[in-house]
N, C-alpha and C positions, 0 to 999 in steps of 0.2 A: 504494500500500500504506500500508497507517497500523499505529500503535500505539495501542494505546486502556489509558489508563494507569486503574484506577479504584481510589479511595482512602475508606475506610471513614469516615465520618461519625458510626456512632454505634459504642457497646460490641458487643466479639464476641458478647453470646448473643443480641443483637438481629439480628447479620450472618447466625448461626446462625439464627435461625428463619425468617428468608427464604434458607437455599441450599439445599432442595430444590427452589422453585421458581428459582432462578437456573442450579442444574445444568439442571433443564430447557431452559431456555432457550438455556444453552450447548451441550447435545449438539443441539439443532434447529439453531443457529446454523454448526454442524460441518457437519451432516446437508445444508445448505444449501448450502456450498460459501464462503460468504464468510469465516466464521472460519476461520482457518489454526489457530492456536494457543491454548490458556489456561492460565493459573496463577495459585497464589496468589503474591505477595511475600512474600519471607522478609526482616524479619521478616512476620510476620502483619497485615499493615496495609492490604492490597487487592488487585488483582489486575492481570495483563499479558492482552493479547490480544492477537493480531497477526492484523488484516484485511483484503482486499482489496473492493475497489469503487469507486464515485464518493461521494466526500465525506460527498454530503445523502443519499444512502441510505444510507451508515454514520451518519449524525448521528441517521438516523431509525429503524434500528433498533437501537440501542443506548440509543438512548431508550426501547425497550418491553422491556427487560433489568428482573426484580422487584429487584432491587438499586437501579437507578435510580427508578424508580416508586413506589416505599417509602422511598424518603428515606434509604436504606443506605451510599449511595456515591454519590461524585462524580467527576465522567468528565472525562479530557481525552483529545482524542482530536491526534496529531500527526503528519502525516503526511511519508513517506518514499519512496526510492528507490531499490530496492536494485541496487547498482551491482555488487557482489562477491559470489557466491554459491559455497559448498561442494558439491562434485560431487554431481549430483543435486537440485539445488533451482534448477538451471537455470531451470525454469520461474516461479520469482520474480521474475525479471526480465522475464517477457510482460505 
C-alpha cells in the first residue's frame, strides 16, 4: 500500500484550471480499484491518496495524473504497511 503525497508547484488558479481534468482522473482511478482514497491538504497546498498495487504500476500511473503532466504538482509516493486496521478495513491488510 502507499501514500502518494502530491504538492502544488505552481499558484491555485493555475491548480484550478487543470482539476476538472484531475477529478477525472481520480474518479477513473477509484473506478479502477487501485485508488482507495483522495483529498485535498488543509491547508490548500496538494493533495493525499492512498493506493494499493506494485510500486512501478503506481509510479506509472500516477505519472498520467493532469496534475503531474502539466507541471501542477509534484509527487512522492511512500510506501507502507498497514499493520493495524479499524473494524472493517480488514481487508487493508491483504
Amino acid at each position: 500500500m502507499f501514500i502518494v503525497s502530491l504538492r502544488y508547484i505552481v499558484d491555485l488558479p493555475t491548480v484550478d484550471a487543470h482539476m476538472e481534468a484531475h477529478v477525472a482522473w481520480l474518479k477513473d482511478a477509484l473506478a479502477d480499484g487501485w485508488m482507495l482514497v483522495a483529498g485535498r491538504k488543509v491547508p490548500r497546498e496538494g493533495g493525499i491518496l492512498i493506493v494499493r498495487g506494485e510500486k512501478a504500476d503506481i509510479e506509472a500511473k500516477v505519472a498520467t495524473d493532469p496534475f503531474v503532466t502539466n507541471g501542477v504538482a509534484e509527487v512522492t509516493i511512500t510506501e507502507f504497511n498497514p499493520s493495524f486496521v479499524a473494524p472493517g478495513l480488514e481487508f487493508l491488510k491483504a
